[in-house]
N, C-alpha and C positions, 0 to 999 in steps of 0.2 A: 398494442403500443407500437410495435415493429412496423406495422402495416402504415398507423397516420407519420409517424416518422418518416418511414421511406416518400411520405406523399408527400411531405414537407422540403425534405430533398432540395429540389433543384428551386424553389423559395428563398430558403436559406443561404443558398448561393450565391445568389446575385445581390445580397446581403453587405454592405463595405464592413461593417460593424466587425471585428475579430474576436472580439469578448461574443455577440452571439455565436457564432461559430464554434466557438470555442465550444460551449454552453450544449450546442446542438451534438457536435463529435461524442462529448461527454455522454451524454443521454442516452447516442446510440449506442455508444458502446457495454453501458451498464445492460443494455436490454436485451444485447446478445451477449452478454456474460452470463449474464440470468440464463439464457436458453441454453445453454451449454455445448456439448458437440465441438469437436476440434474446427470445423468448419466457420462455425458462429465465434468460438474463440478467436480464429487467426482474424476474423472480421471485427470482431471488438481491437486487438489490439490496434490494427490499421486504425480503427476509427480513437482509441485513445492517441497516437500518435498525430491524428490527425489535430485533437483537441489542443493536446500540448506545442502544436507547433503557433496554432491561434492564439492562443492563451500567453506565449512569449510573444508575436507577433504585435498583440494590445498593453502587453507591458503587465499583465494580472501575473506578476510570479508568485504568488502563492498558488492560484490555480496552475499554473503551468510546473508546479514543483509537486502539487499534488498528483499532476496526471503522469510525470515521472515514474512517482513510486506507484501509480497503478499499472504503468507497464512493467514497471521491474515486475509486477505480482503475476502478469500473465507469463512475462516471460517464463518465470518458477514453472509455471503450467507447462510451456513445453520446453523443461529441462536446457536452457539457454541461459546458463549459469554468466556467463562472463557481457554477454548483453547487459543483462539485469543488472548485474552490477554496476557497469558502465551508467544505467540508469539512475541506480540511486544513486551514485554520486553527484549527479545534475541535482537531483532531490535536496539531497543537505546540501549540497553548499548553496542553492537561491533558500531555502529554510533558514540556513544558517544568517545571510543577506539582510534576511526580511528578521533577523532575529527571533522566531519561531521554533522556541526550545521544543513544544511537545509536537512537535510535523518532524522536525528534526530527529527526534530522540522515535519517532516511529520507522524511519528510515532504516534505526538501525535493529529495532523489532522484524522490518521485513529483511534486510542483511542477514538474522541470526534464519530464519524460515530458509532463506536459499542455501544457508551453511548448510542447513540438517537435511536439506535434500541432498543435497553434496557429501555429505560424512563425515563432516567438519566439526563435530561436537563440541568441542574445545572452542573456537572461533564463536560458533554459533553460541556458548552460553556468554562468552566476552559481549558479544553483542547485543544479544538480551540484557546482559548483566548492569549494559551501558544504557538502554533504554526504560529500562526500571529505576536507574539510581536518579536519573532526570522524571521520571514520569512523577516518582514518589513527594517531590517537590512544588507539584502543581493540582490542578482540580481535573484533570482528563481523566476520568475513574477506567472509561471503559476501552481507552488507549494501556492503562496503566495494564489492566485485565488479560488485554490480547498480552501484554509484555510479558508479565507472569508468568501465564499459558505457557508461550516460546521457550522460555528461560526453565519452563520444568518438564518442556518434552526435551531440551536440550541435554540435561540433567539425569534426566530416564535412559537416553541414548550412551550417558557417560558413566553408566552401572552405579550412579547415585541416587536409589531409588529414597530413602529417609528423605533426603533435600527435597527432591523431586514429588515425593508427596507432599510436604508440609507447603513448598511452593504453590501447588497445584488449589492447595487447601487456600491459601491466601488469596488465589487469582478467583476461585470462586466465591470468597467472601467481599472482595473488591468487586463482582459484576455483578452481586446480587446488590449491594448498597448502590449500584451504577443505575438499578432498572432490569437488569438482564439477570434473570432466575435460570 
């Protein structure tokens, strides 16, 4: 995949279109995400970066809010706490714009993830606490899932282990009803 992409390259460039662009940045960056290695990550981030700046450029703010919060999530990768955030702020508020309660409410799923890399337990189940109570409300099971998850390793972290189980207990019974056993 890495290989026809890279070939694809200098095609897509000369491309006016920014929505593909967008689309292409996208693509490649999931693919060296996928491959891993700090080198392939700092190159996904560029290329999400690059996606989100298409993606605003063509007016698609859902896309361009989504590739937000895919940078806040690399950023977590290499510990660039105040970055990311800065990110997802861009995240929810075009989420918020576009009125997209469950993008919005995931935003602050990946918020509570950079707290508990940070040590921020407290913060971090707030923000889980916030993306659950909005997730609960809609049909996004496996949004709702990852929420859970967050919100009961947050919980574990805050020597609330009873919570933190029976959470944990819920988010597995939410992503197996989602598809995800």
């Amino acid at each position: 995949a890495l290989r026809i992409l890279n070939e694809a390259a200098s095609a897509v460039e000369t491309l006016e279109d920014s929505a593909t662009k967008g689309r292409y940045h996208t693509i490649l960056a999931v693919a060296l995400k996928r491959m891993g290695g700090n080198e392939n990550l700092d190159r996904a981030l560029i290329e999400y970066t690059a996606a989100s700046f298409h993606f605003e450029q063509a007016g698609h703010i859902a896309y361009y809010a989504s590739g937000e919060n895919n940078i806040s999530s690399l950023l977590l990768e290499f510990r660039r706490y105040e970055d990311a955030h800065q990110h997802l702020d861009n995240a929810y508020n075009a989420f918020t714009r576009l009125r997209d309660l469950p993008r919005a409410a995931q935003t602050f799923e990946t918020r509570a993830r950079i707290f508990i890399a940070q040590g921020r337990y407290k913060e971090a189940q707030r923000a889980a606490a916030t993306a659950v109570k909005t997730l609960e409300k809609g049909s996004e099971q496996a949004l709702l899932a990852e929420a859970l998850t967050t919100s009961a390793i947050a919980l574990a972290r805050l020597q609330q282990h009873g919570r933190a189980l029976t959470v944990f207990s819920q988010a597995a019974q939410v992503a197996t009803q989602a598809g995800d056993t």
